[in-house]
C-alpha positions in Angstrom: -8.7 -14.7 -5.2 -5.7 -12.4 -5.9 -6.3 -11.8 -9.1 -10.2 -11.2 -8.9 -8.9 -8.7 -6.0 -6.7 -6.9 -8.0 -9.1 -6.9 -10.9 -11.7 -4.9 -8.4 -9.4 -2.5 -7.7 -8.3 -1.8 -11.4 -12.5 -1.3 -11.9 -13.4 1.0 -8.9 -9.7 3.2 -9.6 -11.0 3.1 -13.8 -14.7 4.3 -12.7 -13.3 6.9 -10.2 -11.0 8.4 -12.6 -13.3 8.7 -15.5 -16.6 9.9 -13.0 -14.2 12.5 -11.3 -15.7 15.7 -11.7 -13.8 18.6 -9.8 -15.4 21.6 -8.9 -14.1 24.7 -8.6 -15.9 25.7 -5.2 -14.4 23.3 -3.4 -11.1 21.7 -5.1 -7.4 22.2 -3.7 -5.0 23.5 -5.5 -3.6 19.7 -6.1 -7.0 18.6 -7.5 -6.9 22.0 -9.9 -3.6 21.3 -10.8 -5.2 17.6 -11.8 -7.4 18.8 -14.5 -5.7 19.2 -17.8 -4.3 22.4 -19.0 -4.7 23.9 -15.0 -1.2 24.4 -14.1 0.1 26.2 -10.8 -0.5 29.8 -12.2 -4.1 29.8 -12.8 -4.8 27.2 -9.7 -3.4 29.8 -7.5 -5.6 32.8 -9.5 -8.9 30.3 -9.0 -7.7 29.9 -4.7 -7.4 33.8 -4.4 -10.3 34.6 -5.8 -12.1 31.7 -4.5 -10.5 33.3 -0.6 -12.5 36.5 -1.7 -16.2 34.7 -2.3 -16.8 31.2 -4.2 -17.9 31.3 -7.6 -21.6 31.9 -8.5 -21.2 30.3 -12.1 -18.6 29.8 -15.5 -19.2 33.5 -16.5 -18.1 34.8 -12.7 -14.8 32.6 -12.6 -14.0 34.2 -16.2 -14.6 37.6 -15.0 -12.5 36.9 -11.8 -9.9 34.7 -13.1 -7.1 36.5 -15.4 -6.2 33.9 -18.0 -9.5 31.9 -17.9 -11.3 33.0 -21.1 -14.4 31.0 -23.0 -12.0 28.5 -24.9 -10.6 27.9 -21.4 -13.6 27.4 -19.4 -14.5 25.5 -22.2 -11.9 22.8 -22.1 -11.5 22.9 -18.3 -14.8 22.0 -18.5 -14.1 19.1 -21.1 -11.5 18.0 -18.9 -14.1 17.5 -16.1 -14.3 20.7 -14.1 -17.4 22.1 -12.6 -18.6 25.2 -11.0 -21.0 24.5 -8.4 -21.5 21.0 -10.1 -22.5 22.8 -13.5 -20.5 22.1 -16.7 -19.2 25.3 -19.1 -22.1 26.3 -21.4 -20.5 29.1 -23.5 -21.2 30.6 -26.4 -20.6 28.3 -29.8 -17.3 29.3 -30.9 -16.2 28.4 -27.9 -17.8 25.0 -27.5 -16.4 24.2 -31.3 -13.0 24.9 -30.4 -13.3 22.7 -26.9 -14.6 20.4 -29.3 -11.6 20.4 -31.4 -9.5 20.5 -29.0 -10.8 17.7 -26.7 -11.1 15.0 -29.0 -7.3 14.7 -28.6 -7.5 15.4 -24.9 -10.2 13.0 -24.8 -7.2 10.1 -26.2 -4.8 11.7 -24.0 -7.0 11.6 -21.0 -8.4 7.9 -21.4 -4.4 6.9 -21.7 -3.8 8.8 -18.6 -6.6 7.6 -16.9 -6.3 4.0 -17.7 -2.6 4.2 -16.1 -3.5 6.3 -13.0 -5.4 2.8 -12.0 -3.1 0.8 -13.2 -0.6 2.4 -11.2 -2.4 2.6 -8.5 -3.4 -1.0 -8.6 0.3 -1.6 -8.6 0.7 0.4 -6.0 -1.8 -1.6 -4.0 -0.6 -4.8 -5.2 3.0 -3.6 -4.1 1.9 -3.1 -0.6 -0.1 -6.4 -0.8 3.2 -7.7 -1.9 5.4 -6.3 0.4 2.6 -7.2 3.5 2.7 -11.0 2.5 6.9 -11.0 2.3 6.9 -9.5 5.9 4.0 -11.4 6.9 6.4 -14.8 5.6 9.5 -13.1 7.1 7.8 -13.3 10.5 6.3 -16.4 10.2 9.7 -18.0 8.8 11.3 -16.0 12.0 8.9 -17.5 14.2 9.1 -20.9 12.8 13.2 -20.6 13.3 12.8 -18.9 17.2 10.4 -22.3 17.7 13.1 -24.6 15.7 15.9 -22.7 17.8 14.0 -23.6 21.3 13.0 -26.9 20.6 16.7 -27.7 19.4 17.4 -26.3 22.6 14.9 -28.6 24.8 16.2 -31.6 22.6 19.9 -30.8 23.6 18.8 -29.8 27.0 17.1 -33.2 27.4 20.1 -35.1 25.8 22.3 -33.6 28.2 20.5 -34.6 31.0 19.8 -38.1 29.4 23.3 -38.1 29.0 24.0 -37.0 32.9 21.1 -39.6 34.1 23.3 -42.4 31.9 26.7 -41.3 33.2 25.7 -41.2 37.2 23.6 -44.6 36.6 26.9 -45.7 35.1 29.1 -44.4 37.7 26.7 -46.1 40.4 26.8 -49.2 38.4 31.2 -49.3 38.7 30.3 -48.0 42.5 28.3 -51.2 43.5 30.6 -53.2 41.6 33.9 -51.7 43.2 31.9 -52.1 46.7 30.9 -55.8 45.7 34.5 -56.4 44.5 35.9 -55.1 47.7 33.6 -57.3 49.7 34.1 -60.6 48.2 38.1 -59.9 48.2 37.6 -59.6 52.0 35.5 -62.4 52.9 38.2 -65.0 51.8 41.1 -63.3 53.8 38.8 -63.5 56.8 38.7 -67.7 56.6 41.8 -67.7 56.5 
């Protein structure tokens, strides 16, 4: 059952990462930052000019955005980034050097994408993990509060056991002091 579970969550975390288109219009700057070759410079450029009105289509952002040329917008768009759910269609120099340039990307971003679920699978078996060894703690300190209690009934119970014996004991010695003292008197009263 763990295993299958854990095998789910690789699938869904694989098909998320590969399907994850990011468009411009409505990305953060983490989600920018995410695509490949996006660093904080131009995220922040695409957020300011983004503030000032969102992007009508790949030949606005270039106009807008300092530092986004063609062979940018072309490999941004390569690397799964959208404007208003549109992919870069530039002119064909451009598409042959994203071309170029992607098939390594393309290596790079399966690699990167493959461990982004596998980490995150570990993650979530880590904290699947780490519920079931507090889950066992509390069950093993629940099982040793009962274990401490009963103990304490058993020795409770001995003890009175043992006060039960002692004053049926000491009753015992009583009648036989009383029964003692009684037959030692009867013979000195014949007398």
């Amino acid at each position: 059952m763990f295993k299958t579970l854990v095998a789910i969550l690789m699938a869904f975390f694989a098909a998320v990462a590969f399907a994850a288109a990011v468009d411009v219009n409505k990305a953060n700057q983490a989600e920018l930052e995410a695509v490949k070759g996006i660093g904080p410079a131009i995220a922040t450029k695409i957020l300011d000019e983004r503030k000032k009105a969102p992007f009508k289509d790949w030949n606005d952002m270039i106009e807008r955005v300092k530092g986004v040329g063609e062979s940018n917008a072309a490999r941004f768009s390569a690397e799964g980034l959208t404007v208003n759910g549109a992919a870069f269609k530039g002119s064909a120099q451009a598409a042959t050097a994203a071309k170029k340039e992607e098939k390594p990307a393309v290596k790079r971003t399966a690699t990167a994408a493959s461990a982004t679920p596998t980490a995150a699978a570990a993650s979530a078996v880590q904290a699947d993990t780490k519920k079931v060894k507090e889950s066992k703690r509390e069950a093993a300190s629940a099982a040793k509060a009962a274990s401490a209690a009963e103990a304490k009934a058993a020795k409770a119970a001995k003890a009175a056991s043992a006060a039960e014996a002692k004053k049926a004991k000491d009753e015992k010695k009583a009648a036989k002091a009383a029964e003692s003292k009684a037959s030692e008197a009867k013979p000195t009263a014949k007398k």
